[in-house]
C-alpha positions in Angstrom: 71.0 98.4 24.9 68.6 96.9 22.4 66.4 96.2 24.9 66.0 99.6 26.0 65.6 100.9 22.4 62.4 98.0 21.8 61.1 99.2 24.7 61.0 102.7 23.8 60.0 101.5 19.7 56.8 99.4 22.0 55.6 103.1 23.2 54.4 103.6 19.6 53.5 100.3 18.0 51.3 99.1 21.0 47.2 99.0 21.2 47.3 102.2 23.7 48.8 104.7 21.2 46.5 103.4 18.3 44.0 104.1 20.3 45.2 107.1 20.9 45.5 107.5 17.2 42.1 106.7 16.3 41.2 109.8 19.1 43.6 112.1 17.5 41.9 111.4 13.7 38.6 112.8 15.5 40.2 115.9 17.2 43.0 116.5 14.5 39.7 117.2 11.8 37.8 119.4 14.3 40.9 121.2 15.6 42.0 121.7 12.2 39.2 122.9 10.8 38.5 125.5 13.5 42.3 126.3 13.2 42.5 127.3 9.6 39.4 128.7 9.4 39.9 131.3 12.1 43.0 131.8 10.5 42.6 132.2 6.6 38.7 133.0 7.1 38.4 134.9 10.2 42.0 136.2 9.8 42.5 135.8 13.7 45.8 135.6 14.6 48.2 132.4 14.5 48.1 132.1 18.5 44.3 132.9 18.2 44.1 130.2 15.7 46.3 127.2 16.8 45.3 128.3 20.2 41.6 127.3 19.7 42.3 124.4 17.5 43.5 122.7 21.0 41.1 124.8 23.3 37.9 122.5 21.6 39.8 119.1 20.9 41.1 119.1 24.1 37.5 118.7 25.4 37.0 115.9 23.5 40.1 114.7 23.8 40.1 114.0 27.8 36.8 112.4 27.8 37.8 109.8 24.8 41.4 109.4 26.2 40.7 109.2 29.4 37.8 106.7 29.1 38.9 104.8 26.0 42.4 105.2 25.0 44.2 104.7 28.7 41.3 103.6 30.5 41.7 106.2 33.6 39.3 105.4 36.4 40.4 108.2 38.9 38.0 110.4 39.9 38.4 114.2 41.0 40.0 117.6 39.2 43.2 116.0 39.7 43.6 114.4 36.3 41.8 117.0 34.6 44.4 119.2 36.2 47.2 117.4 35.2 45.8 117.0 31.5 45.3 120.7 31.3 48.7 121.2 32.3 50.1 118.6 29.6 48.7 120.2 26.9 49.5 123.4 27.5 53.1 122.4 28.4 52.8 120.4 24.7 50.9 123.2 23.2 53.4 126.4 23.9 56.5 124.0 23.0 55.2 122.5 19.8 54.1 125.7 18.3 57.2 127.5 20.0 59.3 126.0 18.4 57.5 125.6 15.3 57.0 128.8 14.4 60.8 130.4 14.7 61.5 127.4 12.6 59.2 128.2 10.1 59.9 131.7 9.9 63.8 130.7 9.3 63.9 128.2 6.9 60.7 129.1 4.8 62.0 133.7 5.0 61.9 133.9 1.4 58.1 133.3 1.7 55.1 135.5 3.0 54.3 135.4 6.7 50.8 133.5 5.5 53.4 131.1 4.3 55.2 131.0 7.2 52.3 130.4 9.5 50.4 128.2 7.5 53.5 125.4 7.4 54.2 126.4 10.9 51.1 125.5 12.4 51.0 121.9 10.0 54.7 121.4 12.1 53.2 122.8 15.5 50.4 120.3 15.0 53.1 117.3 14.2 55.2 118.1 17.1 52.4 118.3 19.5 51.0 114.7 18.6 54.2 113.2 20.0 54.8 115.6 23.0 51.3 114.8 24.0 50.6 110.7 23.5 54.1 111.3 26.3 52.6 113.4 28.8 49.3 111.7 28.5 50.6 108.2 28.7 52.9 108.9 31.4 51.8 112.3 33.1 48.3 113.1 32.8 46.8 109.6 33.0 49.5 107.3 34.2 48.8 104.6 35.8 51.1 103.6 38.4 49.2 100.3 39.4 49.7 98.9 35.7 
């Protein structure tokens, strides 16, 4: 049993995910930037907003992660495929589930309230979900 839980502990302490760390840093200020600013700025709305936040770092994000962080030498649509589908499978669960929570515990507060904190746990949720479906989905390497 303690094996099994170093090896799942390893998943986060190794030189992959720092890497995949150091690529988040650059994404997580331009995709927070452009979220909160549509939002409180623009006053688009909170799918609008956390929607784009992702829609621009994700470009940056597959070049960088596929490239740098996990080193993903195929070539084709098929991983960009698969990326695309990771983090919109990450994307709609993070901020599903984010927001409903949100909107519970914080219902004594104002909907700008609400969102604000929701998207702040959407974004939190989504960093996990997606280092997972990257590392083992979208750029997997089955040789390694």
């Amino acid at each position: 049993m303690m094996k099994h839980i170093k090896d799942y502990i390893s998943l986060f302490t190794d030189w992959t995910f720092l890497k995949f760390i150091m690529v988040g840093v650059v994404n997580t200020i331009v995709g927070t930037t452009i979220m909160f600013v549509f939002y409180n700025v623009f006053h688009l709305s909170y799918w609008v907003s956390s929607a784009s936040n992702y829609f621009f770092g994700s470009i940056v994000s597959y070049l960088l992660n596929k490239n740098f962080t996990f080193r993903f030498r195929e070539r084709g649509l098929w991983s960009l495929l698969r990326f695309t589908l990771n983090i919109l499978t990450c994307y709609l669960l993070a901020y599903g589930i984010a927001k409903p929570v949100m909107q519970w515990i914080l219902s004594g507060f104002s909907i700008t309230v609400q969102e604000n904190v929701s998207m702040m746990l959407g974004m939190c949720l989504f960093v996990v979900f997606n280092y997972l479906g990257q590392r083992f989905f979208a750029f997997y390497n089955k040789n390694k």
